[in-house]
FIKOLZA-1660 file (N, C-alpha, C; in steps of 0.1 Angstrom, whole numbers, plus 5000, padded with zeros to 4 digits):
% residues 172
   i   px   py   pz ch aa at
   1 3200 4549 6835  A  X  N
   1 3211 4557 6833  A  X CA
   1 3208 4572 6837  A  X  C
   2 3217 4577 6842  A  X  N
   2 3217 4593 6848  A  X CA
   2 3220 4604 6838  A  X  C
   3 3208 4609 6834  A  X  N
   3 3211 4617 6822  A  X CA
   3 3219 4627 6832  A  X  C
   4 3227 4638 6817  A  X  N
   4 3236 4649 6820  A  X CA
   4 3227 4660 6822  A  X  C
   5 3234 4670 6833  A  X  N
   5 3226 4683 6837  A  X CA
   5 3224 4690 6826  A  X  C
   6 3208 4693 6826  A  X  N
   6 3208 4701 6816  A  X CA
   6 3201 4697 6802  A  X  C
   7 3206 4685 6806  A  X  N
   7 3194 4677 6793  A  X CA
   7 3181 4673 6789  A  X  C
   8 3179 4678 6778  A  X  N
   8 3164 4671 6779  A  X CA
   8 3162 4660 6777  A  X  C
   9 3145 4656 6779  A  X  N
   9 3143 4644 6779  A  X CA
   9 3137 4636 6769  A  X  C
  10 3145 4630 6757  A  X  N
  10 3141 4630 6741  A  X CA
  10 3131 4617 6743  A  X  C
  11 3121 4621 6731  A  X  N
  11 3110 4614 6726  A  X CA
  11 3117 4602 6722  A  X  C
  12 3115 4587 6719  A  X  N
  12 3117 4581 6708  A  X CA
  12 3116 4583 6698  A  X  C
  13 3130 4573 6690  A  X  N
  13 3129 4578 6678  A  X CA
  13 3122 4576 6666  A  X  C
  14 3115 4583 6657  A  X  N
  14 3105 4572 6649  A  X CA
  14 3114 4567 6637  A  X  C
  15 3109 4551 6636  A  X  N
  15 3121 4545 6625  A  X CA
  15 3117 4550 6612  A  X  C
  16 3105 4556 6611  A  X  N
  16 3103 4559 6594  A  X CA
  16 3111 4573 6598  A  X  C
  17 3113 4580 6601  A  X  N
  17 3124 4592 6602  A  X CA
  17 3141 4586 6601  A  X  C
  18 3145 4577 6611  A  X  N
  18 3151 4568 6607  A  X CA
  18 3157 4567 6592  A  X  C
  19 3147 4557 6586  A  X  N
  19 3152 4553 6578  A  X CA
  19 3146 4568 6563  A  X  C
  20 3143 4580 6568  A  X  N
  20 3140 4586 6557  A  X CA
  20 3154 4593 6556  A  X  C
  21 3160 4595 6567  A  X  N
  21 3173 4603 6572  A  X CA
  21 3182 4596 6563  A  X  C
  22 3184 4580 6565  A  X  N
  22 3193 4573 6558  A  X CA
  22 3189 4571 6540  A  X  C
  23 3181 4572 6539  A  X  N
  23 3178 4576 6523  A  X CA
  23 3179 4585 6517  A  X  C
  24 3181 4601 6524  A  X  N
  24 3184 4611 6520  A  X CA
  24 3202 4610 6520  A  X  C
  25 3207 4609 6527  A  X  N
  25 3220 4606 6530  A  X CA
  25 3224 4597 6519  A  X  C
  26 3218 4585 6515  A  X  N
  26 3223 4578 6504  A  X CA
  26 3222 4585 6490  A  X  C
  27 3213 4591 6492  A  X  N
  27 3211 4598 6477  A  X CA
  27 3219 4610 6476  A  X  C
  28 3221 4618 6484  A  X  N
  28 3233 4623 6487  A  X CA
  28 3244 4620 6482  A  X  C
  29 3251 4605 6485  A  X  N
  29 3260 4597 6486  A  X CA
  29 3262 4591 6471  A  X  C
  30 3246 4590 6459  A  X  N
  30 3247 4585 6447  A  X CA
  30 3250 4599 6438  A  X  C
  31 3246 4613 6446  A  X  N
  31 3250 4627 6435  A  X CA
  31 3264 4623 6426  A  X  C
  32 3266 4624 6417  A  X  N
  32 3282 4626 6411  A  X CA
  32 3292 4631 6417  A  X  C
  33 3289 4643 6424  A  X  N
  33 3300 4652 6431  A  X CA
  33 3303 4643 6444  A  X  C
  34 3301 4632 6448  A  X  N
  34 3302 4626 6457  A  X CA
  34 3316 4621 6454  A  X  C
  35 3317 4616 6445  A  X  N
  35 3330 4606 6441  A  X CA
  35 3345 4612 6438  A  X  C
  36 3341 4627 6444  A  X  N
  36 3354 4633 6444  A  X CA
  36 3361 4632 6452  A  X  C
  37 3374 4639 6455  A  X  N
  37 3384 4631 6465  A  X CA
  37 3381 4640 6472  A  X  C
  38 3378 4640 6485  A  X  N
  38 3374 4651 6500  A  X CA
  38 3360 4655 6502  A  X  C
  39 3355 4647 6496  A  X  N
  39 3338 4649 6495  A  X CA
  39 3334 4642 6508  A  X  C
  40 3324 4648 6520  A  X  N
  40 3323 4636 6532  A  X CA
  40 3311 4629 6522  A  X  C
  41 3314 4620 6533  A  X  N
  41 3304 4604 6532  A  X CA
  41 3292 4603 6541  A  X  C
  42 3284 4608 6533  A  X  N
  42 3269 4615 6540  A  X CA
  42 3264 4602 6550  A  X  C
  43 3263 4591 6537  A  X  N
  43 3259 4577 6545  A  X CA
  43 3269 4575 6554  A  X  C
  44 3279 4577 6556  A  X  N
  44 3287 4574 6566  A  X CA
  44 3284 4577 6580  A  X  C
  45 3283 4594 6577  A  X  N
  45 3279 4601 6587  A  X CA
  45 3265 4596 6595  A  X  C
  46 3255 4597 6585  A  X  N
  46 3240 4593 6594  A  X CA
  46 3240 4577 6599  A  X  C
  47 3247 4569 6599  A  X  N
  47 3251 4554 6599  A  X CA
  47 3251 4560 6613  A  X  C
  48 3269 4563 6615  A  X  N
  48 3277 4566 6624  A  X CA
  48 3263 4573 6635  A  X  C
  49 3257 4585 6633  A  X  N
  49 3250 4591 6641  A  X CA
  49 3238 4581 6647  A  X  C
  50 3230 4571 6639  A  X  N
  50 3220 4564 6640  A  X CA
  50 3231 4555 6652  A  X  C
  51 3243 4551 6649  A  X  N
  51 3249 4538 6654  A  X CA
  51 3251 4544 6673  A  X  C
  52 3253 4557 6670  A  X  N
  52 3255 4555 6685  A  X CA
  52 3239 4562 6692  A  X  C
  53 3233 4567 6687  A  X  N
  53 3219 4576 6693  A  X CA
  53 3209 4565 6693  A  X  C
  54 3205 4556 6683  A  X  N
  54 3198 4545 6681  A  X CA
  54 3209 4529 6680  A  X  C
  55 3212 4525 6686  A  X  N
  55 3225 4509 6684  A  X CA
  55 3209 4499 6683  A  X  C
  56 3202 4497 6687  A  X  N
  56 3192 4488 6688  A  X CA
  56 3185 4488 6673  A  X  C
  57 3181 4503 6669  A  X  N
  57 3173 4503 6657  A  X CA
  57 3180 4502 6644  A  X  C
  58 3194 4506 6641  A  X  N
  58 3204 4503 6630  A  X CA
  58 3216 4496 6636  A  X  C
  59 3216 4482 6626  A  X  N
  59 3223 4476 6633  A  X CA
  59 3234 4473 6618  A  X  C
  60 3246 4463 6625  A  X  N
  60 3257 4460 6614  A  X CA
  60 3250 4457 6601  A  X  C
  61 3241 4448 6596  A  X  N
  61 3238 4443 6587  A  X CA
  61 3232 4455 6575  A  X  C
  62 3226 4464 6587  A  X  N
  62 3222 4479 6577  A  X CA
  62 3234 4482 6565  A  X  C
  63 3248 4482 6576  A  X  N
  63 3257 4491 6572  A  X CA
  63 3261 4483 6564  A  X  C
  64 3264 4471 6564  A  X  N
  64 3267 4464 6553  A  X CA
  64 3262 4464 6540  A  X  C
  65 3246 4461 6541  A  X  N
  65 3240 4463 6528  A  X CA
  65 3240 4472 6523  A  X  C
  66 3239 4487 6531  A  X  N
  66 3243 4502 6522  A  X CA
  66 3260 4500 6519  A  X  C
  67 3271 4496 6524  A  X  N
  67 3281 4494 6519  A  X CA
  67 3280 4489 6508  A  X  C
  68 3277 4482 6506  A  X  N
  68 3275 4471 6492  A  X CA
  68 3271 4480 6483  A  X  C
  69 3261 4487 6486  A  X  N
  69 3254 4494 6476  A  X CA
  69 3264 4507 6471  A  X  C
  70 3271 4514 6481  A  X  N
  70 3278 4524 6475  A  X CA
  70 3288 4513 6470  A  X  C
  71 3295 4506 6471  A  X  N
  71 3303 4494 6464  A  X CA
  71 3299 4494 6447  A  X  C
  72 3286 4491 6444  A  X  N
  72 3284 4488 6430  A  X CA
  72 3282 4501 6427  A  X  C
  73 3274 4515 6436  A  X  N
  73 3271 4524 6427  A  X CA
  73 3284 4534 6424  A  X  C
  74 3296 4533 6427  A  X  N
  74 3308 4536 6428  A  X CA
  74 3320 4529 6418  A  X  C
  75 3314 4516 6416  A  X  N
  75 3324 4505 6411  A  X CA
  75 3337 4508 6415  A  X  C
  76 3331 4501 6431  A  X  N
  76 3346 4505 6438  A  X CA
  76 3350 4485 6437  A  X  C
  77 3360 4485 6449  A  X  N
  77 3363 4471 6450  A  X CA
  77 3347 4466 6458  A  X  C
  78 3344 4453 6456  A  X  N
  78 3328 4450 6464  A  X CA
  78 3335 4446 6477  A  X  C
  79 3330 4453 6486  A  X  N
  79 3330 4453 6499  A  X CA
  79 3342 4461 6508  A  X  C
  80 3345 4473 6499  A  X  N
  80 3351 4483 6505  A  X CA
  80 3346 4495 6517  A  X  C
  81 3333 4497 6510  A  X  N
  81 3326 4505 6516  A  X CA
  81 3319 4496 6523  A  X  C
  82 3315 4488 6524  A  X  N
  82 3306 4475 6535  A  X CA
  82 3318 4476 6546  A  X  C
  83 3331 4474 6541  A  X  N
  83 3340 4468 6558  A  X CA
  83 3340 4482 6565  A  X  C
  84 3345 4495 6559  A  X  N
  84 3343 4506 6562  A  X CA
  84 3329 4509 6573  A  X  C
  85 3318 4506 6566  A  X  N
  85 3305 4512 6572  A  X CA
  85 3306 4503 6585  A  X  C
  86 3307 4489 6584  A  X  N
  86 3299 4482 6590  A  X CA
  86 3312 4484 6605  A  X  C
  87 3328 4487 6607  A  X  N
  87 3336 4489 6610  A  X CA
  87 3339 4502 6618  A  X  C
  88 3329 4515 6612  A  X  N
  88 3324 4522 6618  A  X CA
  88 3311 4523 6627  A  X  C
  89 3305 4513 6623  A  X  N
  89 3291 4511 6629  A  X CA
  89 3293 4497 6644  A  X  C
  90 3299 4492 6641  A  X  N
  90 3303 4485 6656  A  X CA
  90 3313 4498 6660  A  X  C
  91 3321 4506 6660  A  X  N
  91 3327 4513 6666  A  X CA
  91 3316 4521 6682  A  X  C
  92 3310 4525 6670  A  X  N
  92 3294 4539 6677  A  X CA
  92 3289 4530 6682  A  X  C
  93 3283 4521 6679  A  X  N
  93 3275 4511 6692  A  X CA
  93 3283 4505 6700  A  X  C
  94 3294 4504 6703  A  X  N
  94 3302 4498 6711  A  X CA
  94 3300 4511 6718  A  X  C
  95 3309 4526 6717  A  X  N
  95 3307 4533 6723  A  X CA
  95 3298 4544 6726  A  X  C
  96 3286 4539 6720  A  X  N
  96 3274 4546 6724  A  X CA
  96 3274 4557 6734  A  X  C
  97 3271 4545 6746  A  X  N
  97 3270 4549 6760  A  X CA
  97 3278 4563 6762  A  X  C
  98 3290 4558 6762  A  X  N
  98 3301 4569 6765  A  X CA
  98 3299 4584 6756  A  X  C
  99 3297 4580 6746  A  X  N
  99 3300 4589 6736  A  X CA
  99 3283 4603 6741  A  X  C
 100 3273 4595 6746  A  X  N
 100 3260 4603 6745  A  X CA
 100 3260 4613 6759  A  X  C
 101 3274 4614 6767  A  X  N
 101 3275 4622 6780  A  X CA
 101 3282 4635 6775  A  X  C
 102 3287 4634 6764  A  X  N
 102 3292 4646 6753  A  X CA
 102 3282 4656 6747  A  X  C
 103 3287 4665 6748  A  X  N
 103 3278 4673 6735  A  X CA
 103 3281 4672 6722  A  X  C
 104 3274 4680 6715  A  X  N
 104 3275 4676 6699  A  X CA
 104 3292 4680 6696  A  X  C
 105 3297 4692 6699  A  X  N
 105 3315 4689 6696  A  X CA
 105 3318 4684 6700  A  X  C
 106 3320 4681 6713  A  X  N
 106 3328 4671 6719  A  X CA
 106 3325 4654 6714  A  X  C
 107 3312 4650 6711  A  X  N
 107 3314 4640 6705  A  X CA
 107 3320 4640 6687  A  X  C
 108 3323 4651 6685  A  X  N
 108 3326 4655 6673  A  X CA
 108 3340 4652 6672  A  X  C
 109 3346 4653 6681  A  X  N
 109 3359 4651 6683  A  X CA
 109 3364 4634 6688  A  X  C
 110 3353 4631 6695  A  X  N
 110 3359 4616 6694  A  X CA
 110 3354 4608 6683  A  X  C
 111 3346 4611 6673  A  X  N
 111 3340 4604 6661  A  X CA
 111 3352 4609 6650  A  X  C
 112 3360 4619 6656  A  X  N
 112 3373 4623 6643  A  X CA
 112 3379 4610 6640  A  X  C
 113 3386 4603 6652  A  X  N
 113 3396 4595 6646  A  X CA
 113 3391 4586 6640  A  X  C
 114 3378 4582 6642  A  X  N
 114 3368 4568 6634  A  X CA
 114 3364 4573 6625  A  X  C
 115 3364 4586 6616  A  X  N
 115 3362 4585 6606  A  X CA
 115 3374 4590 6597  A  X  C
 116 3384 4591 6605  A  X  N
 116 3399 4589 6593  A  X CA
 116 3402 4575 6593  A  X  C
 117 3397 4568 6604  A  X  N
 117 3400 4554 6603  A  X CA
 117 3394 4547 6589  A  X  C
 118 3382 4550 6590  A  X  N
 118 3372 4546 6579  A  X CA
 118 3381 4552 6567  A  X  C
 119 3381 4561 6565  A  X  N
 119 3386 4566 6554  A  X CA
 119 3403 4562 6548  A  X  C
 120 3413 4562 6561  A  X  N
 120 3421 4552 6559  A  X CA
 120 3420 4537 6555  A  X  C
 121 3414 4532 6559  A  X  N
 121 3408 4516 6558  A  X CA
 121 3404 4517 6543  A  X  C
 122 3391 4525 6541  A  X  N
 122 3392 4527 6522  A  X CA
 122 3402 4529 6512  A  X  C
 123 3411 4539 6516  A  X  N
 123 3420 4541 6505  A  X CA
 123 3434 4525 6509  A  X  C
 124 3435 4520 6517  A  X  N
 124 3445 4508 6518  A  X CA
 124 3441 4496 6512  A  X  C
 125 3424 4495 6510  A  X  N
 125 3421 4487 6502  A  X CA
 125 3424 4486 6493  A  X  C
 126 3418 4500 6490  A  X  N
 126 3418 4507 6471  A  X CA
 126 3436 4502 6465  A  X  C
 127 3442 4506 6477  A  X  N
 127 3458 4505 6470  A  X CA
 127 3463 4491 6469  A  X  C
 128 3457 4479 6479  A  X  N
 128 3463 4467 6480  A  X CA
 128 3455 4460 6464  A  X  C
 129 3444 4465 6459  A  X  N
 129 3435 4463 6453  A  X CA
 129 3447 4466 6434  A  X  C
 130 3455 4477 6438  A  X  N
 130 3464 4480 6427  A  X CA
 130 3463 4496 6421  A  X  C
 131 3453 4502 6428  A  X  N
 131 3452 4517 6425  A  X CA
 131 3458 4529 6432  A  X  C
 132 3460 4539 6428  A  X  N
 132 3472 4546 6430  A  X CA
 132 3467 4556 6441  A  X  C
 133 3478 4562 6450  A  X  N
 133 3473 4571 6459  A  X CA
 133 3465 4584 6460  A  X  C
 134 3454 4588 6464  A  X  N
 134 3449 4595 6462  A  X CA
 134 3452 4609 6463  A  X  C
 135 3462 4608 6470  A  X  N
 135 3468 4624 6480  A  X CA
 135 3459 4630 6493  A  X  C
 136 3470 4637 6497  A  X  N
 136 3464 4646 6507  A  X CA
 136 3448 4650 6507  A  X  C
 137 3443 4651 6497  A  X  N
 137 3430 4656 6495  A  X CA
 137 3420 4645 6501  A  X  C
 138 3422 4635 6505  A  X  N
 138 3414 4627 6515  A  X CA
 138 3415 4629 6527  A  X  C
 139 3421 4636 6534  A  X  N
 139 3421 4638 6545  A  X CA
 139 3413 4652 6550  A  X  C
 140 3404 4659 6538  A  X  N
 140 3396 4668 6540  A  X CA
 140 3381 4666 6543  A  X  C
 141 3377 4650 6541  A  X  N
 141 3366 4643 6538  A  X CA
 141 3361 4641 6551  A  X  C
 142 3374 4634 6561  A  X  N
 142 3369 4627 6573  A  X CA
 142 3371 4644 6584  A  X  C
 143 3378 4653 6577  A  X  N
 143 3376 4668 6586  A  X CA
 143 3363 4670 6582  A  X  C
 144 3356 4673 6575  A  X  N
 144 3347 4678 6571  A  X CA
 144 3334 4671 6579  A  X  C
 145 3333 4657 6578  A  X  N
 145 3325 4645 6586  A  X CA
 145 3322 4651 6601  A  X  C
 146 3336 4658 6604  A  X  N
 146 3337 4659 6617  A  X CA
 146 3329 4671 6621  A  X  C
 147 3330 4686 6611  A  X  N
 147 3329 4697 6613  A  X CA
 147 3314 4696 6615  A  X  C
 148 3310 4686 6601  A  X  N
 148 3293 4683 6600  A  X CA
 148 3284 4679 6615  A  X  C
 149 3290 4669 6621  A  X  N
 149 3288 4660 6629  A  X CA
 149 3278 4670 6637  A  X  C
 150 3284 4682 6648  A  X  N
 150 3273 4688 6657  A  X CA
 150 3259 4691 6648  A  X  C
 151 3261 4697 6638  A  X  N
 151 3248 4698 6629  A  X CA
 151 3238 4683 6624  A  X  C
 152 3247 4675 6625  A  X  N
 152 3238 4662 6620  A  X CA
 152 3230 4660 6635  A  X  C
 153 3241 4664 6647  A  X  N
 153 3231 4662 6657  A  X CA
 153 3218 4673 6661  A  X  C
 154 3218 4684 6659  A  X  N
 154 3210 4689 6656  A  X CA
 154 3199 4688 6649  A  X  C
 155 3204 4688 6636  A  X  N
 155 3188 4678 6627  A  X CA
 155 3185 4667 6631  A  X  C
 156 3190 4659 6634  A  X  N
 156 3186 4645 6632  A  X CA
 156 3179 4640 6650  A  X  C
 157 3179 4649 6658  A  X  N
 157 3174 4646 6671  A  X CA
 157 3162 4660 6672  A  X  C
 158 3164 4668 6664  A  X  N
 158 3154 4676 6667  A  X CA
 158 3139 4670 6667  A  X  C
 159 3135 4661 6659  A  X  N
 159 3122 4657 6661  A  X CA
 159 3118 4649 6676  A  X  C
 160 3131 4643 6678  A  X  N
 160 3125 4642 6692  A  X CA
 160 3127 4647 6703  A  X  C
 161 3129 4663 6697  A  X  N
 161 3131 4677 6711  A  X CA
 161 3118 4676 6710  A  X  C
 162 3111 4676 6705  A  X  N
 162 3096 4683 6709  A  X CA
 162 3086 4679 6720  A  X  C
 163 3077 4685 6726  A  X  N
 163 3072 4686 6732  A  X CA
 163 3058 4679 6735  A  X  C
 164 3059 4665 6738  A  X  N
 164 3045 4655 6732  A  X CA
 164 3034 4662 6738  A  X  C
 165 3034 4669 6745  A  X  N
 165 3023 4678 6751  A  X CA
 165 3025 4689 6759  A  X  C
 166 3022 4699 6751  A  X  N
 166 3023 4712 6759  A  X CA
 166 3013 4716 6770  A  X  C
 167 3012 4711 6786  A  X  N
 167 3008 4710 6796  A  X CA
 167 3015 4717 6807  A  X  C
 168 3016 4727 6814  A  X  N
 168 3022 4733 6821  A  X CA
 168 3022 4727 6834  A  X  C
 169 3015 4714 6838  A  X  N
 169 3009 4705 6853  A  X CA
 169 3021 4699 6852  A  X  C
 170 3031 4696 6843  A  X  N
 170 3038 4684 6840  A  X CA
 170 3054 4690 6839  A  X  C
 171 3066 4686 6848  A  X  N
 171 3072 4690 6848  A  X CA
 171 3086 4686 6837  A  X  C
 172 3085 4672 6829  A  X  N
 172 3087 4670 6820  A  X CA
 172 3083 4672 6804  A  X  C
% end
């Protein structure tokens, strides 16, 4: 593939960063203040970001079993947040490719509608399930997801901006 002008040329990713990223994010996701209405969905976000930057190293079954998990630590309906995650996570590896010729806003902006989708998709469950509407105040969650998104790209790729050897012979 033909990287974009201007880009560098990123390290691999290491999976124990990986998966330290996605553990911070969950525990994030188990705070109390999480379960308010417009709060973003940390796990959501780092899923989403690992799904398109890494598709090989996090795959559906991740998203599922952290879905499950915010499922019971939520006592939401079981497998609300599994169809969500996992629903977002084929989205980003399907559009990986496309999506990594973007910069961090501009991919910011095509990950908007997939994560009102997601967030749509949770509260239609919630309601076919028999619970009442949540309001407007959900639709601040999946803005918020969005605003985050350049910054998640920022942290979460920085370790592999670096420089595996500072050699001036070497033009990469």
């Amino acid at each position: 593939m033909i990287m974009p002008r201007g880009e560098q040329l990123l390290l691999p990713a290491n999976p124990w960063f990986i998966a330290l990223s996605v553990a911070l994010a969950l525990a994030l996701n188990l705070l109390p203040t999480s379960s308010w209405v417009g709060m973003p969905d940390m796990l959501l976000l780092v899923l989403a970001f690992w799904g398109v930057h890494q598709p090989h190293r996090m795959g559906l079954t991740w998203a599922f079993v952290l879905g499950l998990a915010m499922d019971v630590q939520q006592t939401a309906l079981l497998g609300q947040h599994a169809l969500a995650y996992v629903l977002v996570m084929y989205v980003a590896q399907h559009n990986s490719r496309r999506l990594l010729w973007f910069s961090g806003w501009n991919q910011a902006l095509q990950m908007l509608p997939l994560f009102f989708m997601a967030h749509a998709l949770q509260m239609l469950v919630r309601m076919l399930a028999g619970d009442m509407f949540p309001g407007l105040w959900l639709t601040l969650a999946p803005l918020l997801e969005g605003l985050l998104w350049p910054l998640a790209v920022a942290l979460l790729l920085a370790p592999q901006r670096r420089a595996p050897v500072n050699d001036d012979e070497r033009p990469l």
